[in-house]
VEXDREN-2710 file (C-alpha; in Angstrom, 1 decimal):
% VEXDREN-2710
k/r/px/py/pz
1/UNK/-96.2/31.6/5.0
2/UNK/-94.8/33.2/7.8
3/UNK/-94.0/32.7/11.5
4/UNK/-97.3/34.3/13.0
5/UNK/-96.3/33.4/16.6
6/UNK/-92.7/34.8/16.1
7/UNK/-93.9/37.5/14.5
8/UNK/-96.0/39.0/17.6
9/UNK/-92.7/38.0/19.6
10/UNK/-90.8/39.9/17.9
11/UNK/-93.0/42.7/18.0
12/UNK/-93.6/42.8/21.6
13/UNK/-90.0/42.7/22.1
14/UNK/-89.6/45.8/19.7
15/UNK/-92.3/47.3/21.6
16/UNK/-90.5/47.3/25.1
17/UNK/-88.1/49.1/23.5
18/UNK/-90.2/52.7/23.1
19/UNK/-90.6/54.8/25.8
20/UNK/-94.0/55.6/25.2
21/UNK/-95.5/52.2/25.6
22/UNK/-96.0/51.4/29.4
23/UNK/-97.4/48.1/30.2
24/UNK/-100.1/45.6/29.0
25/UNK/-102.7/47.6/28.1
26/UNK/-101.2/50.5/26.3
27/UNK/-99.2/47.8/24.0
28/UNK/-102.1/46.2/23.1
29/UNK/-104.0/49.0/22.0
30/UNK/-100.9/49.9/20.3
31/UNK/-100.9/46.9/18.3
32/UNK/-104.8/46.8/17.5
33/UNK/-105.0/49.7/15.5
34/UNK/-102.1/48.6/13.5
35/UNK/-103.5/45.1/12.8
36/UNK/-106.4/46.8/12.4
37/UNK/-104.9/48.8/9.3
38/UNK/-103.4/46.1/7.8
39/UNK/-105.9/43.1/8.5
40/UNK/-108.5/45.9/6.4
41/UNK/-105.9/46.8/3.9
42/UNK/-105.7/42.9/3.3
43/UNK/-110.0/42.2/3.1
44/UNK/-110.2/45.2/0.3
45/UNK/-107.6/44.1/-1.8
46/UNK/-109.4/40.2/-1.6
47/UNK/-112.8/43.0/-2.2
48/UNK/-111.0/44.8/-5.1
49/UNK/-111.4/41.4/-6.8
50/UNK/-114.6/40.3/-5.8
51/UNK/-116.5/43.6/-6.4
52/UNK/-116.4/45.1/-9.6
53/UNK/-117.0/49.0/-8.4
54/UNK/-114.8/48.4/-4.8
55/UNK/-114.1/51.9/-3.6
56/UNK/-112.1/52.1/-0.4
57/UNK/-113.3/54.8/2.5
58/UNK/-110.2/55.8/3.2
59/UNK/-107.9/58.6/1.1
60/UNK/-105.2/56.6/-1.2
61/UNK/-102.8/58.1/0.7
62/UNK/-103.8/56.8/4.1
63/UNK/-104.6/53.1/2.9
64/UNK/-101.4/50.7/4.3
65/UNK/-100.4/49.6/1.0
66/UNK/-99.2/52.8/0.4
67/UNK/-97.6/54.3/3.9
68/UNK/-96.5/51.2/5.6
69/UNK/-96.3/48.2/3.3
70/UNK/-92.3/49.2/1.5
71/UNK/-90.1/48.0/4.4
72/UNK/-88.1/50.9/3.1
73/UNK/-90.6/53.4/3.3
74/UNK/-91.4/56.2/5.6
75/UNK/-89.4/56.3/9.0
76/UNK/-88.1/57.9/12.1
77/UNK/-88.9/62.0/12.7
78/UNK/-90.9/61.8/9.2
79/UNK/-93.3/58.3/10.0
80/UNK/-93.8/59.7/13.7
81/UNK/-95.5/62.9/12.4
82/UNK/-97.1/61.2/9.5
83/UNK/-98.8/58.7/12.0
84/UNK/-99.8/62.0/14.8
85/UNK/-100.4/64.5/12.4
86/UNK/-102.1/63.3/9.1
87/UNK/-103.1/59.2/9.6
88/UNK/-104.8/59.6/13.6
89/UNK/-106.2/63.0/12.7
90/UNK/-107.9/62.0/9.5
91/UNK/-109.1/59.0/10.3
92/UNK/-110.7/60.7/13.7
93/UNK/-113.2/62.3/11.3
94/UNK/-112.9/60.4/8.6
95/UNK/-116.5/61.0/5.8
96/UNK/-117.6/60.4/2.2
97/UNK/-119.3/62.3/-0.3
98/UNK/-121.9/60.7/-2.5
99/UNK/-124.9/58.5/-2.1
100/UNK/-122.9/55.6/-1.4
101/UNK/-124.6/53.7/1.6
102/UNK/-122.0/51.5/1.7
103/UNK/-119.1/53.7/1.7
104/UNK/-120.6/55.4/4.2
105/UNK/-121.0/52.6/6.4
106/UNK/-117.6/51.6/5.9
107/UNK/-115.9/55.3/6.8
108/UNK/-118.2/55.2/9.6
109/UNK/-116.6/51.7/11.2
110/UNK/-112.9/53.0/10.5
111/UNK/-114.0/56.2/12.2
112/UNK/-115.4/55.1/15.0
113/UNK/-112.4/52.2/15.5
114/UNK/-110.6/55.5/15.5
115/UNK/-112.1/58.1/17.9
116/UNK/-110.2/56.4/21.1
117/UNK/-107.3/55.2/19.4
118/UNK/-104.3/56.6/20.1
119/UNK/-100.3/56.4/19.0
120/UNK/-98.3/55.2/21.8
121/UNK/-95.1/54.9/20.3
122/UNK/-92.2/57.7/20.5
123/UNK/-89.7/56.8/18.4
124/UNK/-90.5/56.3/14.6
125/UNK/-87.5/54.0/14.2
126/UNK/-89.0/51.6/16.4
127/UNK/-92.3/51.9/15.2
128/UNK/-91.3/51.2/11.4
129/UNK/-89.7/48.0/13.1
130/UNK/-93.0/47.1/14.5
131/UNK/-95.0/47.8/11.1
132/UNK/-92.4/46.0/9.2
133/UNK/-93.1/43.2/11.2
134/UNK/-97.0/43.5/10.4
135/UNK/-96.3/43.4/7.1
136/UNK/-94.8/40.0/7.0
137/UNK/-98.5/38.5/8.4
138/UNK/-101.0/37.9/5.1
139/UNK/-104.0/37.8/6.3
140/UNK/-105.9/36.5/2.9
141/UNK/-104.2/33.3/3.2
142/UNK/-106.0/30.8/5.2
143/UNK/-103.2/29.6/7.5
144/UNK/-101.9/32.7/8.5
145/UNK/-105.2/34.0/9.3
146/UNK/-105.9/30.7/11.5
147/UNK/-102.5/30.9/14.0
148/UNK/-103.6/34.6/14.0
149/UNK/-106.7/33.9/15.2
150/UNK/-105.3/31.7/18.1
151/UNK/-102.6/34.8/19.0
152/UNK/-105.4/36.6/19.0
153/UNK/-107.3/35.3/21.6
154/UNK/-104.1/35.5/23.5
155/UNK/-103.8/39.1/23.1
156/UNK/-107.7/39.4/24.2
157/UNK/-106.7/37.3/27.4
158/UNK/-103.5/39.6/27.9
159/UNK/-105.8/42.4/28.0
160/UNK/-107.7/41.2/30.3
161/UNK/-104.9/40.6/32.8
162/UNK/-104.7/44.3/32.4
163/UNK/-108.3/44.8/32.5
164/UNK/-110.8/45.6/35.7
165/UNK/-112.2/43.6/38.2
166/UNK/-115.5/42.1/36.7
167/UNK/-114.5/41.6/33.3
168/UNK/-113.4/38.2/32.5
169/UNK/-112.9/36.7/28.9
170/UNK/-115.1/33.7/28.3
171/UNK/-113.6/30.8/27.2
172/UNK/-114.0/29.5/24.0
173/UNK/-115.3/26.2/25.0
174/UNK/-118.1/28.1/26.7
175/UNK/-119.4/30.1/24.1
176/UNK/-119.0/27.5/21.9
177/UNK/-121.2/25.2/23.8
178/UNK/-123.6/28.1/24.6
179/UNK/-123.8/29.1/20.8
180/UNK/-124.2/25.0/19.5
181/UNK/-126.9/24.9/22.0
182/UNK/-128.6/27.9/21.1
183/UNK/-128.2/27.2/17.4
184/UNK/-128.8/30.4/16.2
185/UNK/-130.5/30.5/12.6
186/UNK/-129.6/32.5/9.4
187/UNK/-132.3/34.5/9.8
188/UNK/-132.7/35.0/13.3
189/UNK/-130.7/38.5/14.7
190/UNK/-128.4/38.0/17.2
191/UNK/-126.9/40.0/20.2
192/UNK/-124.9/40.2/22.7
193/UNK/-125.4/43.5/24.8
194/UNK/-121.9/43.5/26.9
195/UNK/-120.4/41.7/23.7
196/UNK/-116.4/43.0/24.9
197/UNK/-114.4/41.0/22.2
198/UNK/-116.4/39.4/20.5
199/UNK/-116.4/36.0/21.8
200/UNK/-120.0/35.3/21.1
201/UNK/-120.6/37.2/18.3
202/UNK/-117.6/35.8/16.0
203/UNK/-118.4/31.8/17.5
204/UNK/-121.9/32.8/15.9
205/UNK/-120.5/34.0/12.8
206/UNK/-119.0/30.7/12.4
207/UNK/-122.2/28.6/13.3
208/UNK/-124.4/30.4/10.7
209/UNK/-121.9/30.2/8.1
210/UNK/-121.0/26.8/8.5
211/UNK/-124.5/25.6/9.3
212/UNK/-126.7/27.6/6.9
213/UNK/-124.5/29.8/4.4
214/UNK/-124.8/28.0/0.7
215/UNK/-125.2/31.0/-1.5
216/UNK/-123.9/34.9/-1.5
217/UNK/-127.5/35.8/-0.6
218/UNK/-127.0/33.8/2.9
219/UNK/-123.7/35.7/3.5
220/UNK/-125.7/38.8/2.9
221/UNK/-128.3/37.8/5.8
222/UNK/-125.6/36.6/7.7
223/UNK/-123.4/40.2/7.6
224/UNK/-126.6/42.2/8.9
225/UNK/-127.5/39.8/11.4
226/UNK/-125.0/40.0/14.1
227/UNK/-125.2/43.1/16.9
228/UNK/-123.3/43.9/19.9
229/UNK/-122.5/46.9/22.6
230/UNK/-119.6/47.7/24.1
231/UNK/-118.6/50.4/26.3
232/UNK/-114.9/50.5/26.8
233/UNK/-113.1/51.4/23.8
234/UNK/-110.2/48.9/23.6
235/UNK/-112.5/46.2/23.9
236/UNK/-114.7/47.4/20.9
237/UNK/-111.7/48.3/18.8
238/UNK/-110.5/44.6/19.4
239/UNK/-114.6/43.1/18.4
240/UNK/-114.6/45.2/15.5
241/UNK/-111.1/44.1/14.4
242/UNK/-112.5/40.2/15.5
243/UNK/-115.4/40.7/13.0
244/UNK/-113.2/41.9/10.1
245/UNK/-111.2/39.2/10.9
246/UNK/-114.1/36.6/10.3
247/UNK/-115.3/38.4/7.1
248/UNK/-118.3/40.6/8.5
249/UNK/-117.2/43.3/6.1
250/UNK/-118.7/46.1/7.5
251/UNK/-119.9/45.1/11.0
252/UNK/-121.5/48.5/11.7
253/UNK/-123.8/46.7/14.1
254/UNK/-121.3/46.7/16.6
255/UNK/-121.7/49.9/18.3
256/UNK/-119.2/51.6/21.0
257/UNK/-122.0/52.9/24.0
258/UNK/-123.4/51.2/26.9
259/UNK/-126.8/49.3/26.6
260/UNK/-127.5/50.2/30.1
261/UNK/-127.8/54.0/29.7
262/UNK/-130.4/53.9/27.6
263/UNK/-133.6/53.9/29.7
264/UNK/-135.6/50.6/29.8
265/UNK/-138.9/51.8/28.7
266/UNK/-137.0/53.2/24.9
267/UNK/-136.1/49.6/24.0
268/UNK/-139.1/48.4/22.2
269/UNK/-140.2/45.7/19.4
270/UNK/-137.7/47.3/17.1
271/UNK/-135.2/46.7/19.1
272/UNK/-135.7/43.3/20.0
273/UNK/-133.7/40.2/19.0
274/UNK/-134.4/36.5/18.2
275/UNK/-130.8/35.3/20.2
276/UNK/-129.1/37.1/23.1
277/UNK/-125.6/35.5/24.3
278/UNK/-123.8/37.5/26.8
279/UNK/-121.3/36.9/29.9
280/UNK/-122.5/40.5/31.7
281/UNK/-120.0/42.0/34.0
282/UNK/-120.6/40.7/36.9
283/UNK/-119.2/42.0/40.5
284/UNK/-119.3/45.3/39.5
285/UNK/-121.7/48.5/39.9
286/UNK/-122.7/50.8/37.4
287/UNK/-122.4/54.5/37.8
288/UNK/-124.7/56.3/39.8
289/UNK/-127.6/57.9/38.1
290/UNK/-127.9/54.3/35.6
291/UNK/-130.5/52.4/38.1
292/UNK/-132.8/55.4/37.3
293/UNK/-133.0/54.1/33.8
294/UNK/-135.0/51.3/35.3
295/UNK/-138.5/50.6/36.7
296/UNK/-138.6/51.3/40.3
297/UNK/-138.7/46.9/40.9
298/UNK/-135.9/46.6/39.1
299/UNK/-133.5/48.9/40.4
300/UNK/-130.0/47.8/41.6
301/UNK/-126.2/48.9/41.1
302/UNK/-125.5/45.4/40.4
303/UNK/-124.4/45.4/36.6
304/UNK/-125.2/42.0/35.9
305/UNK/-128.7/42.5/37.6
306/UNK/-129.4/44.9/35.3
307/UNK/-128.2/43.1/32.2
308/UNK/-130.6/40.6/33.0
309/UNK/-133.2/42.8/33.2
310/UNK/-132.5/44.1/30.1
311/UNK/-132.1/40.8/28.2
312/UNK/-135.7/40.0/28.8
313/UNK/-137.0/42.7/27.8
314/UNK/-135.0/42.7/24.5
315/UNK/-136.0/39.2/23.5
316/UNK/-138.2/38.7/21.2
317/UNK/-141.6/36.7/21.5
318/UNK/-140.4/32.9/21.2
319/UNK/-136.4/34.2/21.5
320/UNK/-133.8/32.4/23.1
321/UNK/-131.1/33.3/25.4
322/UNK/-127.8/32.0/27.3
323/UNK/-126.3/34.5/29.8
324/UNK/-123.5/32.9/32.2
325/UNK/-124.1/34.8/36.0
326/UNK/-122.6/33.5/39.4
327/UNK/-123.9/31.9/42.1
328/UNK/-124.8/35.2/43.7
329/UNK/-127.7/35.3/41.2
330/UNK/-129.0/32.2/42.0
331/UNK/-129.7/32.6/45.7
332/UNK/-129.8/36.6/45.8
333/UNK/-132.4/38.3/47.9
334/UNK/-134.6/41.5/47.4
335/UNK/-134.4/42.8/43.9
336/UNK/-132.8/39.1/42.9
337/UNK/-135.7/37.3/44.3
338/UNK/-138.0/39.8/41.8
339/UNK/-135.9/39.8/38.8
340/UNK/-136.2/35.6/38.8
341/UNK/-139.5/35.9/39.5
342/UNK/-139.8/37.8/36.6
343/UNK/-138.2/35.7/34.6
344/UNK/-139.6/32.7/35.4
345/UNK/-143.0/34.3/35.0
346/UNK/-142.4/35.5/31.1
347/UNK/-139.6/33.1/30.2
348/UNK/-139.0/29.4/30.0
349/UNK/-136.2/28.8/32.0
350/UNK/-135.6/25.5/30.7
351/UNK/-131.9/24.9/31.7
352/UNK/-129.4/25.8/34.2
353/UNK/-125.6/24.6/33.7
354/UNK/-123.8/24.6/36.5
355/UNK/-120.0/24.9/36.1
356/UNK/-117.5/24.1/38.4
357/UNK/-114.7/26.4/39.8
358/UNK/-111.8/27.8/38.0
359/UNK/-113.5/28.3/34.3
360/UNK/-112.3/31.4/34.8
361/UNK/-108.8/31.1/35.9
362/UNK/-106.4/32.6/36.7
363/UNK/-108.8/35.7/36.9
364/UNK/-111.5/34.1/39.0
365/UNK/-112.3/31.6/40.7
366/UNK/-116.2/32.5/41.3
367/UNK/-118.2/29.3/40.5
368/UNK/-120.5/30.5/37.5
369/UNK/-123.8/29.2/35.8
370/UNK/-125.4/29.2/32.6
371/UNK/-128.8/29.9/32.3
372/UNK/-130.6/28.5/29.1
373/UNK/-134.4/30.5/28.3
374/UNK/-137.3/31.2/26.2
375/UNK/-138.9/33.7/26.3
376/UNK/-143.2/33.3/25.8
377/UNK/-144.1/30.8/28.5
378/UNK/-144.3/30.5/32.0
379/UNK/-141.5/28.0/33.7
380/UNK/-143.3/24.8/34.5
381/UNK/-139.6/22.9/35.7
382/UNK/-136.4/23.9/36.0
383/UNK/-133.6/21.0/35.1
384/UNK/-130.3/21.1/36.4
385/UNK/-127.0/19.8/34.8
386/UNK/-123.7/20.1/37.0
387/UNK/-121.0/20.1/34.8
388/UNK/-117.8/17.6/36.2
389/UNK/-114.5/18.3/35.7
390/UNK/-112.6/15.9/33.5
391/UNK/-111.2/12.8/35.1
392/UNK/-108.2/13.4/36.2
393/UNK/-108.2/17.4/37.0
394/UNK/-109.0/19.1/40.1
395/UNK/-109.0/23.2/38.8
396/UNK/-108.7/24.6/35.4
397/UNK/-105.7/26.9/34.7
398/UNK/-103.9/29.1/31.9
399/UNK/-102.4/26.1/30.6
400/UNK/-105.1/23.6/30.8
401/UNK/-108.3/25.3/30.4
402/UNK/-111.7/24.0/29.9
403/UNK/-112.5/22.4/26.3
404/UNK/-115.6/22.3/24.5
405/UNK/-114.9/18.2/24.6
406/UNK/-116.1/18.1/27.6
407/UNK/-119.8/19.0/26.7
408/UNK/-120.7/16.6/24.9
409/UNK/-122.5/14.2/28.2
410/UNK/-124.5/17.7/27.7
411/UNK/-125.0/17.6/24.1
412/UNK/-125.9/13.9/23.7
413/UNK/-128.5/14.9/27.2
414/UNK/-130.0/17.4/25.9
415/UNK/-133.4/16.6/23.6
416/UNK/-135.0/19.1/21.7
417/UNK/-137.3/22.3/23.4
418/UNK/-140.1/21.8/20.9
419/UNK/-141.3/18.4/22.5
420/UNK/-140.2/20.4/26.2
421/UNK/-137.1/18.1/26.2
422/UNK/-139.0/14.4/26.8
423/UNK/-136.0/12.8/26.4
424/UNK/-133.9/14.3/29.4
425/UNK/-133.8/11.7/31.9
426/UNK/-132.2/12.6/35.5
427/UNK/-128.8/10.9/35.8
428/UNK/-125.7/11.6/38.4
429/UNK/-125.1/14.8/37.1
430/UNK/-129.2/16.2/35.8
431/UNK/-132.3/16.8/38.1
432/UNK/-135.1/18.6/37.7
433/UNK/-136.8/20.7/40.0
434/UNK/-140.6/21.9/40.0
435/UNK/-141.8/25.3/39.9
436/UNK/-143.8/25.0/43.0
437/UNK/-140.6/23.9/44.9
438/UNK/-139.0/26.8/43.4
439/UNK/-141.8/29.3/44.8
440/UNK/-141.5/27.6/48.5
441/UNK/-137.8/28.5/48.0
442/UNK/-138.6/32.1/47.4
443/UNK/-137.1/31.8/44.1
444/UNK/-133.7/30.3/45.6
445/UNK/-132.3/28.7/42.7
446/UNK/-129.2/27.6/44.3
447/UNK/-130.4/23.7/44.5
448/UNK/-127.5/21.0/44.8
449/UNK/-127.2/18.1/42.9
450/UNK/-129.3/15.5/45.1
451/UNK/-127.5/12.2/43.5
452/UNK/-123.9/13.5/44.9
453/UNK/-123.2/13.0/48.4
454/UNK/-121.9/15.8/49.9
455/UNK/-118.3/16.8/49.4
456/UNK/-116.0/18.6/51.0
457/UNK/-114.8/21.9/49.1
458/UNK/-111.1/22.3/49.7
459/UNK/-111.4/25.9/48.7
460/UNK/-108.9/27.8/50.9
461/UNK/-111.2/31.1/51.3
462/UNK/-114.0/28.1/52.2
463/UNK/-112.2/26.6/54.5
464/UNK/-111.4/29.6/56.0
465/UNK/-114.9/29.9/56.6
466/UNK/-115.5/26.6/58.2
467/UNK/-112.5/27.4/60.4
468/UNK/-113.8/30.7/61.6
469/UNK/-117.7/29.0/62.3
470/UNK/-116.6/26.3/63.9
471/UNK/-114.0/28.5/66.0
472/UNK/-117.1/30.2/67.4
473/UNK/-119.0/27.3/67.6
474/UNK/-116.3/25.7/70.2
475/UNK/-116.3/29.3/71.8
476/UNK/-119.9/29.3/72.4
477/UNK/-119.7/25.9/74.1
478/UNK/-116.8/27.2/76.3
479/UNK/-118.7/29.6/77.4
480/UNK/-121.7/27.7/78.0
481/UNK/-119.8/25.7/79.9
482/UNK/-118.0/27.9/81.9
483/UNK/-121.4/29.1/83.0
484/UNK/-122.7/26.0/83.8
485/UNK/-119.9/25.2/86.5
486/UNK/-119.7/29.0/87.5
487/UNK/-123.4/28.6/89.0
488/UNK/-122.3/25.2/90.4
489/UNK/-119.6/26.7/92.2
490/UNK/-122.1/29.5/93.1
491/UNK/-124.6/27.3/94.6
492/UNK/-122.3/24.9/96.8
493/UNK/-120.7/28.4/97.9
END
């Protein structure tokens, strides 16, 4: 077995080396499509063996076993034009002949990894250094795979430091609370429509298999039930690779576009979905021109906004979805107040999680909220569950982040949806709230937990705030005062 973690060291060390890689982003796309060739390289040859009539999509010549696996092989001048002027341009168009669906298919995922890739690198010396290194990973045996799996999250959190505002990797303890909660079945489809990495998706993977996979049949259902979207191409180059990764074989479902541009009216039953599990960009606006794909109600150049728009309109009859938004969601006016109105009126909104601050550190610090829904019924109550932070910390942080531990006051809470959740009782940290209170708010769902007395946020940008108001305040009272005693003065004069 080898040393996974020293292994990317060593690599990005390598990597600093070549003039053609500048910063974060550039060496991570670097280093996907690589994995990507090798981690593929390493599921057909465990294919070879299980299917008897394997054919690979890609020309012998092009396959990693036979250009990058002999440490002796190719290098400098000669594996710096191989790489630029046969492997990028080939695989940028790569097709096969036949009648072979599933060929097809798989040429089609390798070509589409490969339309925005692109080879950093300058110097061929360097970059046999870096394949070399690759090579050493084996990513059919079970423990290699697993550390791999951690450094890869770490890569997907690197990329995000060198990402835009608005996109923020979800922690794993959130989507695996979201996903156990959800509890997505073998049969049911799946999507996320913003799906970046692949997060969601993959923690999905692992619920069906582990939940309900008992037969090759299941893992058949399983491969064609997972869908996502993803604009940016880094991002979907790193899902697709994620999906490999966790055996969906040919994960053709994850397409490179954006599910906004699509007007709203096109989506219809055919493209609805039993789950949707997303974290939206949030903070952001779309483009101009992409509100126009929406009915005139609904119309905003708030991404998220329109994601939730979106999502209930993609759910199937009876479907279920968790989306995490901010607080700005919850007590938004104007087009806000219509879109919850709307989804209250054709979904259950059953659940709202609050979190507390800092689940997104170091990126964020926006306090966020996961909404829990149904789509079919009306909203008769909304219940509430403010989720604590764990005795003994104050913020979460790169080295202590949140863990999926922590949910289980949640999990044991919880109840079941098809006897509408008799067993919740409100505690410290659950309450409930009636629809008719939420009408008198005018759809303000921004309701504090009425068993905690109120606390003082120490939040610097808050108490900035408080400073500033209460600065006024005195001010106001000055000069109320000053005026007071200025018409004294006038009137003994």
């Amino acid at each position: 077995m080898s040393n996974v973690s020293g292994v990317i060291k060593s690599i990005q060390d390598i990597m600093r080396k070549d003039v053609g890689v500048d910063g974060d982003a550039q060496r991570i796309s670097q280093l996907v499509w690589m994995f990507f060739l090798k981690i593929y390289d390493d599921r057909e040859a465990e294919l070879e063996i299980l299917e008897d009539d394997f054919k690979s999509p890609l020309p012998e010549e092009l396959r990693w076993r036979n250009w990058a696996k002999d440490p002796e092989g190719i290098t400098g001048e000669e594996l710096f034009n191989f790489v630029n002027n046969q492997l990028f341009p080939a695989l940028k168009k790569l097709t096969v002949s036949g009648d072979d669906k599933k060929l097809a298919q798989r040429a089609k995922v390798v070509r589409t990894i490969f339309e925005d890739a692109y080879n950093y690198m300058k110097s061929g010396t360097l970059m046999r250094q870096v394949i070399n290194k690759i090579s050493e990973i084996d990513f059919n045996n079970t423990k290699d795979r697993h550390t791999f799996g951690n450094i890869y999250e770490q890569l997907l959190k690197d990329l995000q430091s060198a990402g835009n505002a608005g996109e923020f990797y979800t922690p794993r303890a959130v989507t695996s609370f979201i996903v156990d909660r959800v509890d997505p079945k073998l049969h049911e489809s799946v999507l996320d429509p913003a799906c970046g990495t692949g997060g969601f998706l993959t923690t999905a993977v692992e619920h069906k298999r582990e939940r309900y996979v008992s037969s090759v049949e299941d893992e058949e259902t399983l491969q064609t039930s997972i869908h996502g979207v993803e604009k940016k191409a880094m991002p979907h180059m790193l899902c697709v690779t994620n999906m490999i990764l966790h055996g969906i074989d040919t994960p053709e479902n994850i397409l490179h576009g954006n599910t906004l541009e699509r007007p709203y009216k096109d989506y219809t039953e055919k493209d609805r979905r039993n789950v949707i599990m997303t974290n939206p960009p949030f903070g952001g606006t779309e483009e101009d021109g992409i509100e126009n794909n929406f009915p005139s109600d609904l119309r905003t150049r708030e991404t998220a906004d329109l994601f939730m728009a979106l999502i209930i309109r993609l759910l199937k009859n009876e479907g279920r979805a968790a989306v995490v938004l901010p607080d700005g969601f919850l007590f938004g006016e104007g087009m806000k107040t219509r879109l919850k109105e709307k989804l209250m009126t054709e979904c259950n909104l059953h659940t709202i999680v609050r979190l507390p601050k800092g689940v997104f550190n170091p990126y964020t610090s926006i306090k966020t909220n996961i909404l829990f829904f149904t789509k079919g019924k009306p909203t008769k109550q909304v219940w509430y569950y403010e989720h604590p932070y764990p005795e003994g910390v104050k913020s979460y942080n790169k080295t202590k982040p949140m863990r999926f531990e922590e949910f289980k006051p949640e999990q044991e809470w919880w109840g079941d949806e098809t006897d509408g959740f008799a067993s919740r009782v409100q505690n410290r940290q659950a309450w409930k709230v009636s629809m008719e209170e939420i009408i008198e708010r005018g759809y303000n769902l921004d309701i504090k937990n009425p068993h905690l007395e109120e606390q003082i946020d120490h939040d610097p940008d808050e108490l900035l705030k408080l400073y500033a108001s209460q600065k006024e305040s005195i001010a106001s009272i000055q000069n109320q005062i000053k005026d007071v005693l200025q018409k004294a003065f006038d009137g003994e004069a």
